[in-house]
N, C-alpha and C positions, 0 to 999 in steps of 0.2 A: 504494500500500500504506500502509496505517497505521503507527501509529508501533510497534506491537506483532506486527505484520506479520514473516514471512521468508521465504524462501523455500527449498524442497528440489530437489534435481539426482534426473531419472529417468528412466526412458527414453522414448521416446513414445508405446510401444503402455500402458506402464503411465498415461501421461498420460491416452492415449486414454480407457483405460478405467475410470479415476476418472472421465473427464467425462461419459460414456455411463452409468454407475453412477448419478451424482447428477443426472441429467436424469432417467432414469426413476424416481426417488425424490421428484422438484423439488425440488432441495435443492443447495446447494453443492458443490462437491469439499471445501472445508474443510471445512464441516460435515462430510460422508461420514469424513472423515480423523479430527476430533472425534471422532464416534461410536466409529469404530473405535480409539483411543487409550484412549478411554472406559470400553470395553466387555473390553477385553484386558487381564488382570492379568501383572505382573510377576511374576519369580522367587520376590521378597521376599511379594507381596503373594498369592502363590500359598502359600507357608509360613506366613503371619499368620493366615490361613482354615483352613490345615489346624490351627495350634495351639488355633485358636477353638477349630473342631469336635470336635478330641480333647478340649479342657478339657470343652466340652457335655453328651461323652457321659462322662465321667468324674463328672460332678455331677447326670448324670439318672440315670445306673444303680450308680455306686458302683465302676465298672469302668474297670481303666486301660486301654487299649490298649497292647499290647508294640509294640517296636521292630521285629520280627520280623513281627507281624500286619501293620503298617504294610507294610513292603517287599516284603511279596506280596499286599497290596491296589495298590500302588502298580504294580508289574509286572503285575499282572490291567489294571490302568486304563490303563497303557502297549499292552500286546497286543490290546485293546481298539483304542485309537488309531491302531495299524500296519492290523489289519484294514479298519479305518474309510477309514483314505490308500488302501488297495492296492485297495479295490472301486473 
């Protein structure tokens, strides 16, 4: 391992299947891990997005979005989500 190298604890079938993953990708399991670290926003960086967007649509249309609009878009995009697991 490199000097920038470390390693994580997991189980084997999860082992397994990062390594079946990045074979049929030809790609690393690091890499594959990379990507997916990448690719997956944080809490924070889930809030940062949404303040963009609010700011966005506030300076294209002149319209603020309430607090109220927000938390039953946000449960529409949740129920959304449950439906999406449970198929």
């Amino acid at each position: 391992m490199g000097e920038q190298d470390t390693s994580i604890k997991t189980t084997r079938a999860v082992r397994d299947r990062l390594k079946t993953l990045a074979s049929e990708r030809n790609t690393t399991m690091n890499d594959l891990l990379a990507e997916l670290v990448q690719r997956e926003l944080t809490a924070e960086e889930k809030e940062q997005r949404a303040q963009q967007a609010l700011e966005e649509i506030r300076q294209s249309t002149g319209l603020a979005v309430s607090d109220d609009a927000r938390a039953r878009a946000r449960s529409f995009l949740q129920s959304l989500g449950r439906e999406h697991h449970a198929a």
